[in-house]
N, C-alpha and C positions, 0 to 999 in steps of 0.2 A: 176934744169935741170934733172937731177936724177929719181926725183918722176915722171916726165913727160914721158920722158923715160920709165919708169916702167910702166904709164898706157897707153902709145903706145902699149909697146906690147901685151895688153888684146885682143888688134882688130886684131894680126898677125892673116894673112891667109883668113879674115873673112869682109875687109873692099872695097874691090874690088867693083869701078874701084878708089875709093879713096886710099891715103897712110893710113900707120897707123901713127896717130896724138893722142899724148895726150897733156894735158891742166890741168896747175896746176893755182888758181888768190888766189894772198897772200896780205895782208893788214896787214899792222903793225906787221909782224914776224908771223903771223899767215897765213894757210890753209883757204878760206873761200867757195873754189870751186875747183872741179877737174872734168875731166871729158877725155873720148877717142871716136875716130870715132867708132861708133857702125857697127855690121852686114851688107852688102851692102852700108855703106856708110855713113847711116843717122843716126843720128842727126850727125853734127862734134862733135868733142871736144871739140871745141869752144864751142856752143850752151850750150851742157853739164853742162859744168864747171861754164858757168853764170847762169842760170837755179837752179846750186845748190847753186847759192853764193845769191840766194836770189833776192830779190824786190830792194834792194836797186843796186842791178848794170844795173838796168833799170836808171841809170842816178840823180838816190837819192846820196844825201850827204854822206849812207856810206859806198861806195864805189872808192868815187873819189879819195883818194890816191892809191888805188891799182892796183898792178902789175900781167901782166900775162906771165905766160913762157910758150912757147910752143915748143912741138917734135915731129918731124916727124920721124920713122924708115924705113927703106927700108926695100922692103920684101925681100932681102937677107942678109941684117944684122943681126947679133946676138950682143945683150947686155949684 
């Protein structure tokens, strides 16, 4: 949750009219994707985060164990 956190607030200030979202997806103890809502909004974090975790979380075998955490920051929150 943490890490997620940490890359929510990459987008503070800059994700409008989205929140700021980050996206950590772990497999077996492992980091395999990360990602935050980008500048006006797009791509989400979501997107992101799958995008760098590869071909296989298009629904390949090596991703079906894996978990995704997600965070949202408020733009008056501080971490």
């Amino acid at each position: 949750m943490g890490a997620a956190l940490a890359l929510a607030e990459r987008g503070r200030g800059r994700t409008a009219p989205n929140p700021n979202v980050g996206c950590v997806i772990v497999r077996d103890g492992r980091v395999v994707g990360r990602g935050w809502t980008q500048a006006g909004g797009r791509p989400h974090a979501e997107a992101m985060a799958l995008t760098e975790a590869g071909t296989n979380a298009r629904g390949g075998y090596g991703l079906r164990d894996a978990g995704a955490v997600r965070a949202s920051v408020s733009a008056r929150a501080r971490v």
